[in-house]
C-alpha positions as CSV (number, residue, x, y, z in Angstrom):
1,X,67.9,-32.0,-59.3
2,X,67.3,-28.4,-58.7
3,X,66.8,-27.4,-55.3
4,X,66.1,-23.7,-53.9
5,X,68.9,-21.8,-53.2
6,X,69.6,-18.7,-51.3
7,X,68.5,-16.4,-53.7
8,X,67.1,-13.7,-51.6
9,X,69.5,-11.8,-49.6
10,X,68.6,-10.5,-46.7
11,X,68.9,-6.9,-46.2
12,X,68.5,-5.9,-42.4
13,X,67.3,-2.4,-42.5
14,X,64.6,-0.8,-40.6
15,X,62.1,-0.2,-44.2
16,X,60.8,2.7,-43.2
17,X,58.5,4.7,-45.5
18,X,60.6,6.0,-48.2
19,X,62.0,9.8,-47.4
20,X,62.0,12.6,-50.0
21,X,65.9,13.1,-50.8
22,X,67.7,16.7,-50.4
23,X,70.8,17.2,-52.0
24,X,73.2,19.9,-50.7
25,X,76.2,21.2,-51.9
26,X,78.9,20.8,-49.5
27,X,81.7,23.5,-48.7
28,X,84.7,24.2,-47.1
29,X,83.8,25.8,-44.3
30,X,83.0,24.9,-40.9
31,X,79.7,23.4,-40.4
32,X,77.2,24.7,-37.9
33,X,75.4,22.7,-35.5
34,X,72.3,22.5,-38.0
35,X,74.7,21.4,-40.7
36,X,75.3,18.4,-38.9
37,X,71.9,18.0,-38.5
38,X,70.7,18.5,-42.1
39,X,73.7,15.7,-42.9
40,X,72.5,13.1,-40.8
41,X,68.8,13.2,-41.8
42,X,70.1,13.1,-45.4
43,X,72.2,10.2,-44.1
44,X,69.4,8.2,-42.6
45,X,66.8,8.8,-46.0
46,X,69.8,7.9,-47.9
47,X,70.4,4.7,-46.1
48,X,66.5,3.7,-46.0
49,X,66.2,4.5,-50.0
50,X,69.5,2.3,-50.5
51,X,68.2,-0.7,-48.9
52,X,65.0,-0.3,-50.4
53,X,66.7,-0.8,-53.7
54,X,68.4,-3.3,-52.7
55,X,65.2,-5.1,-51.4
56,X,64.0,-4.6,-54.8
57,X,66.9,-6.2,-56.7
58,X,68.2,-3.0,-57.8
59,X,71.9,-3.1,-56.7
60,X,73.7,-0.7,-58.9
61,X,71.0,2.0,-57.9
62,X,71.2,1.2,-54.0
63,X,75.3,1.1,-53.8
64,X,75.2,4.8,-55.8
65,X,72.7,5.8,-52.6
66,X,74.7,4.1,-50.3
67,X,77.7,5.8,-51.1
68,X,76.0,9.6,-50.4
69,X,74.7,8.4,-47.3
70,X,78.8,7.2,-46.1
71,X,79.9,10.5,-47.4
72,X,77.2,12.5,-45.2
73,X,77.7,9.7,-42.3
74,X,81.4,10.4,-42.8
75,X,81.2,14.1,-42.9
76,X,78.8,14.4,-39.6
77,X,81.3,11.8,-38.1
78,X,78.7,10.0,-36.8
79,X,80.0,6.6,-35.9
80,X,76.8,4.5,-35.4
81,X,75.7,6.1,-38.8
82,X,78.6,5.2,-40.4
83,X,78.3,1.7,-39.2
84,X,74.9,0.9,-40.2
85,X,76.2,2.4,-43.7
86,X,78.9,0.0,-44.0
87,X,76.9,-3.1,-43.2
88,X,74.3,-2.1,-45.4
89,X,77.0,-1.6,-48.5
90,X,79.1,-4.3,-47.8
91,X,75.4,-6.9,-48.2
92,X,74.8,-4.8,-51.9
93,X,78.5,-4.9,-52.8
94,X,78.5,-9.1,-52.2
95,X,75.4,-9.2,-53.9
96,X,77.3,-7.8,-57.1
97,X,79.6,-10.0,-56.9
98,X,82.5,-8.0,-55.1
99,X,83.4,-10.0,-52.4
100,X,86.5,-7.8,-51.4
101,X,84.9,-4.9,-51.2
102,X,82.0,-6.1,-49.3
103,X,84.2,-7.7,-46.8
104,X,85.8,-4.8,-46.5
105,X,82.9,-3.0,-45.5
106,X,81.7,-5.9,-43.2
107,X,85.1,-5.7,-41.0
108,X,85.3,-1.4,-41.2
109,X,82.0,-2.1,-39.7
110,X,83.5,-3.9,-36.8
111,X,86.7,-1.7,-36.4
112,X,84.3,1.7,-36.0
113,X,82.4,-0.2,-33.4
114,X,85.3,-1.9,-31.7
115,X,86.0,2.1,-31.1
116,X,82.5,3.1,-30.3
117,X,82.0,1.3,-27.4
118,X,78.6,0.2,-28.1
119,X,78.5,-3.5,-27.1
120,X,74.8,-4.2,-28.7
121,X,76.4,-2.7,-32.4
122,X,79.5,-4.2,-32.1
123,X,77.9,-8.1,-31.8
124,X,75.6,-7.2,-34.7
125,X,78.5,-5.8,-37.0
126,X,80.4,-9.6,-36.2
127,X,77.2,-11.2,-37.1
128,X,76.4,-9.8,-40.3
129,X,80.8,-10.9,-40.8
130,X,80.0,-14.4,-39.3
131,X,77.4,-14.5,-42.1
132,X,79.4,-13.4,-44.7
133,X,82.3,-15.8,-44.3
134,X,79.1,-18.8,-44.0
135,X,77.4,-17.4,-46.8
136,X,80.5,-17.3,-48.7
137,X,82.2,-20.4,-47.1
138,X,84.9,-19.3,-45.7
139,X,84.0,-20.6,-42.3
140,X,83.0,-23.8,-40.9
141,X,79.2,-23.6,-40.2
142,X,79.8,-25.1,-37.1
143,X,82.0,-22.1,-36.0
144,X,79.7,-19.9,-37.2
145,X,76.8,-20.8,-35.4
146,X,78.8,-20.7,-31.8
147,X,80.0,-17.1,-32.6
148,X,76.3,-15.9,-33.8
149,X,74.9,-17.6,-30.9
150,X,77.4,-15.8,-28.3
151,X,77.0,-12.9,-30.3
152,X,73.8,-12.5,-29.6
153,X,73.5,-13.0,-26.3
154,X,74.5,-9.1,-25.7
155,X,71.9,-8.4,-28.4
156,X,68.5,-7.2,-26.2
157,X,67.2,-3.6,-27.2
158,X,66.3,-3.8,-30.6
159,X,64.0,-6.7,-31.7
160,X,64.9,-6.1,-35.6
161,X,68.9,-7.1,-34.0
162,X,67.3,-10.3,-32.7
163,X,65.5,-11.7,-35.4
164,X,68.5,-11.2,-37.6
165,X,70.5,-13.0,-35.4
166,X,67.9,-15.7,-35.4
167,X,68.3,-16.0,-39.1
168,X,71.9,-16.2,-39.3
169,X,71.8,-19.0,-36.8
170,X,69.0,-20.6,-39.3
171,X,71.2,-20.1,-42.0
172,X,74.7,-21.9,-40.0
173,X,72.4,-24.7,-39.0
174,X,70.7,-25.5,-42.2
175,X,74.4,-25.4,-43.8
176,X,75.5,-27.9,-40.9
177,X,72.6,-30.2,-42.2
178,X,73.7,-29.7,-45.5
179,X,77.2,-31.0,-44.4
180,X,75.7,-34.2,-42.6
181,X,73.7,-34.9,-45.9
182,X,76.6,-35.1,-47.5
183,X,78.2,-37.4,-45.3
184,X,75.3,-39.5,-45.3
185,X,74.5,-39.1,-41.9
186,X,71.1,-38.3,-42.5
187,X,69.4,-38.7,-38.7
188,X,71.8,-35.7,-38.0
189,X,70.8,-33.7,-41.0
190,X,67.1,-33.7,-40.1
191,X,67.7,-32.7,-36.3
192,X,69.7,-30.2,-38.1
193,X,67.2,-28.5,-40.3
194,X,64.4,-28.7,-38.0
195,X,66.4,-26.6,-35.7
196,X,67.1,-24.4,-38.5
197,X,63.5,-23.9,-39.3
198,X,63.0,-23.4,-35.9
199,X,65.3,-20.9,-35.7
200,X,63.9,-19.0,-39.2
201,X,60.2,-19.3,-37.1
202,X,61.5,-17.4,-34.1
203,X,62.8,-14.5,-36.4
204,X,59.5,-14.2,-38.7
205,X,57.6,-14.0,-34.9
206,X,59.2,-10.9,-34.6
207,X,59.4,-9.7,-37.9
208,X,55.1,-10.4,-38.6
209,X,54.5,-8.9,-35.6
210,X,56.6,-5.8,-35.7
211,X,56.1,-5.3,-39.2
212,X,59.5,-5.7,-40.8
213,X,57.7,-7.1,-43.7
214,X,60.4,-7.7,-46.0
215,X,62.5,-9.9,-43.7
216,X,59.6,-11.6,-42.7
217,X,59.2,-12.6,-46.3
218,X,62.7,-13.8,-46.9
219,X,62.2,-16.0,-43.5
220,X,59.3,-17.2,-45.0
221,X,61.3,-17.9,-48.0
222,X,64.2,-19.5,-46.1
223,X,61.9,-22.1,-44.7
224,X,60.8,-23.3,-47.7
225,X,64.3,-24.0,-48.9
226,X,64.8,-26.2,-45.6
227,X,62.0,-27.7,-46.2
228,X,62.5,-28.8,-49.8
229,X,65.6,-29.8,-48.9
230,X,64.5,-32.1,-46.5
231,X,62.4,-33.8,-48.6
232,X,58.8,-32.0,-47.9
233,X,58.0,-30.3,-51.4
234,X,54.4,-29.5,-50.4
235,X,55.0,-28.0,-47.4
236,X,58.3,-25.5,-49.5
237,X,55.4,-24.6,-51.3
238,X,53.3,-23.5,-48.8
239,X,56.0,-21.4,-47.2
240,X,56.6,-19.9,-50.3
241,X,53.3,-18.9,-51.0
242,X,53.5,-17.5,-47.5
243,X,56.8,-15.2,-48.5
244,X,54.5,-14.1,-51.8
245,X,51.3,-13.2,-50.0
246,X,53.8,-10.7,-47.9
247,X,55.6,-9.4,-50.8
248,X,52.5,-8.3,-53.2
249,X,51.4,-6.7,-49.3
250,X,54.4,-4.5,-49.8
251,X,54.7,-4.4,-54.1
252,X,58.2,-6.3,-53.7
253,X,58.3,-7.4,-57.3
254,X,61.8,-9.0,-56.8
255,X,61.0,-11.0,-53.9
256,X,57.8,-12.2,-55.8
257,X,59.9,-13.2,-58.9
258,X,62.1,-15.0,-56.8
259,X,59.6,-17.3,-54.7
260,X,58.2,-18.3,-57.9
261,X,61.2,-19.1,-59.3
262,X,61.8,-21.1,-56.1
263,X,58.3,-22.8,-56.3
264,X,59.4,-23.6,-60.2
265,X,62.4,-25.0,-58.5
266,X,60.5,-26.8,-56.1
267,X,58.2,-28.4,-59.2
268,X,61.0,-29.2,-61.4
269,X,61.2,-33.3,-60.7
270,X,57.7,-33.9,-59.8
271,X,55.2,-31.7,-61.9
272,X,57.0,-30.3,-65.1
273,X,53.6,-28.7,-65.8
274,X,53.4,-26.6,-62.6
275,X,57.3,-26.0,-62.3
276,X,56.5,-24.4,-66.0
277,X,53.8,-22.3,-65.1
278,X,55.9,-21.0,-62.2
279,X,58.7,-19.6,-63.9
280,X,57.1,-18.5,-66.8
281,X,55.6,-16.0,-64.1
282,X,58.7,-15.4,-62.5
283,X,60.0,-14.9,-66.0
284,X,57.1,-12.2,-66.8
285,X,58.1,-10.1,-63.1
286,X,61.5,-9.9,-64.3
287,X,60.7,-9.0,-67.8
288,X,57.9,-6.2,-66.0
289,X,61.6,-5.2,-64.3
290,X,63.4,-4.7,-67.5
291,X,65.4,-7.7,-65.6
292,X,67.4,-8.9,-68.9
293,X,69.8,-11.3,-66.6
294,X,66.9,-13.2,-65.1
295,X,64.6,-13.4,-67.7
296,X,67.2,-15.3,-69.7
297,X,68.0,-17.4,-66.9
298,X,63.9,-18.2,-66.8
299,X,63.9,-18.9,-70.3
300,X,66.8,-21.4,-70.1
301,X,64.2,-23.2,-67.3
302,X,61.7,-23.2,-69.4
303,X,63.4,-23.9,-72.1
304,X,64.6,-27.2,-70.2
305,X,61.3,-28.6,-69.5
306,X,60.0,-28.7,-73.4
């Protein structure tokens, strides 16, 4: 049985409108007020750029723009910056499979806050670690959700802050479901993962109405995966319809590909016909891409259902 996984990562960036980048050469000497100025504003359009890429599935690209923004973040030593940076690289560095380094990122992250003294950056910097060691399993799901849901507790100026934390908790508690499934303890499990979609709701409130499109897509998408998990295919397919109306609203190609490969996913044991035509789209977005990973994996679906 195929069942939607988490395919999307969720990249928690502001998704700003996409800067024009200068590059400067840098010297020796001492750097003037406006220096620092100039390197921070490169910093910032370096780090929205990055995690555009990496919205769009295009990781190599986003950690080589990642790393220019931590080297001007770095050079204008400015901590929050520098933060941000980190969190943002360590996400791109797990989605390429370098789970070392992207740790590594994750707890710099919550070192240079530690140090900062900024309470509200400090709790997000252990979230997006909690996550890591759930999404990775290093941690009990259980223990995860109590830290995130401390965590965030001191989280209360930034909205974009909240609704992150409301998807990690979304993400501990459908994994907690996942673990009652398994031990057949099945009344738990679906306590579990309505609270989880509940949870995934609460974010994409936010998220629709403050505009952090993207995020509100991959909530969107999220849901569905709860839902097909508990046992309502219809309804995974409605939410992932949902998370495609927002992505063609913002041209994300790769978050388009994915839902459908999702909804193919969704299809696969009860309408070969459908899960068909759903990943031969998916198949033609990532061929569009010049995507040569995924479109083999969509033609080893498609392949499957002859």
């Amino acid at each position: 049985m195929i069942k939607i996984n988490l395919y999307k990562i969720n990249y928690f960036c502001l998704f700003l409108i996409f800067c024009s980048l200068l590059i400067v050469s840098c010297s020796s000497a001492p750097k003037e007020i406006g220096d620092i100025k100039i390197l921070r504003s490169q910093a910032e359009a370096w780090l929205e750029a990055g995690n555009k890429e990496a919205g769009q599935g295009k990781f190599k690209n986003a950690l080589t723009i990642l790393s220019e923004a931590k080297s001007n973040a770095i050079m204008a030593d400015d901590i929050s910056l520098i933060i941000r940076v980190c969190l943002s690289r360590g996400n791109v560095l797990y989605s390429l499979g370098n789970k070392k380094d992207a740790f590594e990122e994750w707890n710099h992250a919550v070192s240079e806050a530690e140090k900062f003294g900024n309470p509200e950056l400090l709790s997000v910097s252990k979230i997006y670690l909690a996550r890591g060691n759930l999404i990775s399993e290093e941690r009990d799901a259980e223990l995860v959700y109590k830290e995130v849901n401390n965590e965030s507790e001191k989280i209360s100026k930034s909205r974009l802050y909240i609704a992150f934390s409301w998807q990690v908790k979304g993400l501990a508690l459908r994994a907690m479901a996942l673990n009652k499934e398994a031990e057949k303890e099945r009344d738990e499990a679906k306590v579990l993962f309505k609270n989880a979609e509940a949870a995934f709701m609460r974010s994409l409130e936010i998220n629709e109405k403050d505009l952090y499109l993207e995020n509100a897509s991959y909530d969107w998408y999220i849901i569905a995966s709860i839902r097909s998990l508990s046992g309502y295919p219809d309804e995974a397919v409605k939410a992932l319809e949902s998370s495609i109306a927002v992505d063609r609203r913002i041209e994300n190609s790769w978050g388009i590909a994915a839902s459908y490969r999702a909804m193919g996913d969704v299809y696969f044991n009860t309408d070969k016909l459908k899960a068909k035509e759903a990943y031969i789209r998916a198949r033609t977005i990532y061929a569009a891409m010049l995507n040569e990973e995924e479109t083999a994996v969509m033609d080893k679906r498609i392949g499957s259902l002859k």
